[in-house]
C-alpha positions, 0 to 999 in steps of 0.5 A: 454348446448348452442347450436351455432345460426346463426349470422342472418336471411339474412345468412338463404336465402343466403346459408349455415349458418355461426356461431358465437361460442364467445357467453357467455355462459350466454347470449347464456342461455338468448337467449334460454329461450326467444325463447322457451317463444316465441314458447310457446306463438306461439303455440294456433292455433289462425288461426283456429278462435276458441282459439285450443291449442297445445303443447308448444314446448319442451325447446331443440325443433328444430325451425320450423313452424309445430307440437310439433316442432313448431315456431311462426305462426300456419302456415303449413309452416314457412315463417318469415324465408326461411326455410331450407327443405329435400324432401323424395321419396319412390318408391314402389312395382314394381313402376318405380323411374323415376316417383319418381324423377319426383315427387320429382322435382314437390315437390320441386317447390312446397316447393320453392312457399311455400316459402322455400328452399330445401336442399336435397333429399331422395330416397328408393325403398321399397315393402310398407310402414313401418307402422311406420316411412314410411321409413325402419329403416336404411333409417330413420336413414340416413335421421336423419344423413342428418338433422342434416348434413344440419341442415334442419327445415322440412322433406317433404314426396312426399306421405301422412303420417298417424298421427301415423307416422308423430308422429314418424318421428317427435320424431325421427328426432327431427324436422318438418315432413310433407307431400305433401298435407301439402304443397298444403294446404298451397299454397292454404292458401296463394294464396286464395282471395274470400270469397269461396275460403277462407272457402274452403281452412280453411275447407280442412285445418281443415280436414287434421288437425282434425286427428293430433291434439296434445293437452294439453291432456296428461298433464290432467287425464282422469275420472275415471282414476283407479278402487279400489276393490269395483268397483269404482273410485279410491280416486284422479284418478277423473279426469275433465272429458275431456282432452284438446286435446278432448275439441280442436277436438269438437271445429274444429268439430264445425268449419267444419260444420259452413264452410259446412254450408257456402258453401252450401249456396254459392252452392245455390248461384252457382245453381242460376247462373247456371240456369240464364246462362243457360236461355240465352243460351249461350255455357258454356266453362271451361278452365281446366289443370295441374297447371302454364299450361297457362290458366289464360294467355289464359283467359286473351289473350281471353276476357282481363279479367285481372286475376292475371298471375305468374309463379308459381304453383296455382298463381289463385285459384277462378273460373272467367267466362267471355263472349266471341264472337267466330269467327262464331258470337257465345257468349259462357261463358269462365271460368277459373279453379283452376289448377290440380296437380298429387296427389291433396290431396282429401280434396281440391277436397271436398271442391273446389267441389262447384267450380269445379262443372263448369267443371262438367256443361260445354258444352266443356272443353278446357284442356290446356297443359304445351307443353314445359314440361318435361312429357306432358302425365303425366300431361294429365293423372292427370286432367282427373283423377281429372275430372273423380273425380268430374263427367267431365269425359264425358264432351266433351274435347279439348286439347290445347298444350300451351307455343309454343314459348317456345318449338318445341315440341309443334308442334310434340305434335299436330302432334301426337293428332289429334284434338288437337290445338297448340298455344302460349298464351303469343304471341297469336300464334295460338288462332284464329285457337282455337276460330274456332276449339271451335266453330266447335266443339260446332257446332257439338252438335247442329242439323239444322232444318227447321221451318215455322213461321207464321206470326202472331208469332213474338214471335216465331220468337224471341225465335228462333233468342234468342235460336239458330244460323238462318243461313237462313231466307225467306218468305213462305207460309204462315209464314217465313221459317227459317233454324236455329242451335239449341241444343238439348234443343231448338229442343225440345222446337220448335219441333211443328214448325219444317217442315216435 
């Protein structure tokens, strides 16, 4: 039976598809059977690095980027095409749709930087889950009803679906289903530059991968399929011993420890540069905070750093430390981080843990806030979750309402968190009253101690002038005296010169 198409590419980008319905029936035949050659061909997860096979796509599959109902690319999203995508929100128990809505509007930006476009949207109130579908019966029923309206690629949940009901939803609808963390991760695939950042990204990838591999499995008998009356296997039921989808899971098993394995030694690499920091004492400070907030343009605005600044959602994802002399005459170590976003799938959080860890280890967090958005608080709540999460919780924090010239609102937000800074990271608006604040605050770990120095100790009187701030100096009895800001670290080290 033929099926209409549509008449190119460019009408997938440009709106609604037109079709051409003169197609002879013959040709439109051709045209099927070499798509679903394709598909096939398409299908051996060759981005894994280990040869994994799935399944061909079934001869009536709808086209799509992702599962049984796959395209040409193993990719989570297809991008050969603007694929055409409905978003699905569930608000439940006494959970308030308005956060619902709000996520969804996140979910679509996210959707548009995988490169695709939504077309539509779902919503339903619901107790829990249903363990199959997500969705109540009904409601899937009506999202079905709106595919096929909408001729759609891809379903995207909001919230993370079980392989059980991804399965489901996918038999149902008869084409794509996935989940925000999907999305995320393939964001993050294409965004990803380092060699750190690739491994972490693969690994995650493979991670979320591992529990929904669909193989050749089922197309292969299992050993000892039947048991005759004896006790043994039946004559013909002795099947290879392994199923193909077995053989696919043991290999990606394989490739997750060669990548743990991998970032373990770029950790040790991670743990030498720690230490090496940490002898020049200088004041480590992590710009962290919600995704597209401004911090690689408050990076850049600071030390010229030149990192890559867009837009969009996780235009960055590799940590960059660069040295910064604040206004007091203090160099500290200025270091952007990947950004947050609420419901961060917890397989990036693992594998971007070794990269996080900066945050972890800093002596001030600068937590820059998108001040011109829609729910600023909201944002807030979600990297201190995330922080919480990696064990910053109890690093010191300094929140930075960015974006300024964009919005008012920016000065109210300050207004109402004391302590808090407001500044405009494009124009420069208010970052010199932030370099100051950062200083104090540093400052205010530190203690001031008088020490006398004899004379005959230049090499004291060195670490001194090495390891703190002299901010007086004099000749004594007996030796210099010197009025000096030192941490806690150095305090302990100079203790033995330090005046009664």
């Amino acid at each position: 039976m033929s099926r209409a198409r549509p008449t190119g590419p460019e009408d997938r980008s440009e709106g609604p598809a037109t079709y051409d319905l003169d197609l002879d029936l013959d040709l439109d035949l051709d045209l099927d059977l070499d798509l679903d050659l394709d598909a096939q061909e398409g299908e051996d997860g060759a981005d894994l690095g280990d040869d994994l096979e799935f399944d061909a796509a079934p001869v009536d599959s709808h086209r799509g980027a992702f599962g049984d109902y796959g395209g040409e690319t193993g990719a989570l999203i297809e991008r050969t095409f603007r694929e055409r995508i409905i978003i699905v929100g569930v608000t439940l128990g006494g959970g308030d749709p308005e956060l619902t809505d709000s996520d969804l509007d996140e979910l679509a930006q996210l959707v548009d930087t995988a490169g695709a476009d939504v077309v539509g949207r779902i919503v339903q109130r619901r107790s829990a889950p249903d363990p199959a579908t997500y969705l109540g019966k009904g409601k899937a029923a009506e999202l079905k009803e709106l595919s096929e309206a909408l001729d759609c690629d891809t379903v995207v949940f909001d919230d993370d679906l079980s392989p059980a009901q991804q399965r489901n939803l996918e038999s149902l609808l008869g084409r794509t289903a996935l989940d925000r963390t999907a999305v995320i991760l393939d964001i993050f695939a294409q965004n990803a530059s380092s060699v750190e950042g690739k491994a972490q990204v693969e690994l995650a990838q493979l991670r979320y991968l591992q529990p929904r591999l669909r193989g050749k499995g089922k197309g292969l008998s299992q050993q000892a399929g039947g048991m005759s009356a004896g006790g043994g296997a039946r004559v013909g039921s002795r099947g290879p011993g392994e199923t193909q989808l077995e053989t696919d899971r043991r290999r990606i098993t394989r490739r997750i420890h060669k990548l743990e394995a991998d970032l373990r030694a770029i950790s040790l690499h991670r743990d030498t540069q720690y230490k090496a920091r940490s002898r020049s004492r200088a004041a480590q400070v992590a710009i962290v905070g919600y995704t597209n907030a401004g911090k690689s343009t408050l990076l850049n605005t600071l030390s010229g750093a030149g990192v890559l600044v867009e837009d969009r959602l996780f235009a960055t994802l590799d940590a960059t430390t660069r040295r910064l002399q604040l206004p007091g005459g203090e160099a500290v170590l200025l270091t952007d981080t990947v950004g947050f976003v609420r419901k961060l799938p917890h397989q990036l959080v693992e594998s971007f843990r070794s990269t996080l860890r900066v945050a972890a280890e800093a002596d001030l967090l600068v937590h820059v806030v998108d001040g011109s958005g829609p729910d600023p608080q909201s944002h807030i709540d979600a990297v201190r979750e995330v922080l919480a999460e990696i064990g910053a919780g109890d690093v010191e924090e300094l929140i930075c309402f960015n974006k300024a010239d964009r919005s008012d609102e920016v000065a109210r937000l300050v207004g109402r968190n004391p302590g808090s800074v407001g500044i405009s990271a494009v124009t420069g608006a208010g970052v010199e009253e932030l370099l100051l604040t950062v200083g104090d605050r540093l400052r205010a770990a530190t203690r001031v101690v008088d020490l006398l120095i004899p004379f005959e100790r230049g090499d004291v009187l060195a670490e001194v002038h090495r390891e703190g701030e002299v901010l007086a100096e004099s000749v004594g009895e007996g030796g210099m005296v010197l009025t000096a800001r030192l941490d806690e670290a150095a305090s302990a080290k100079l203790a033995g010169w330090v005046m009664a």
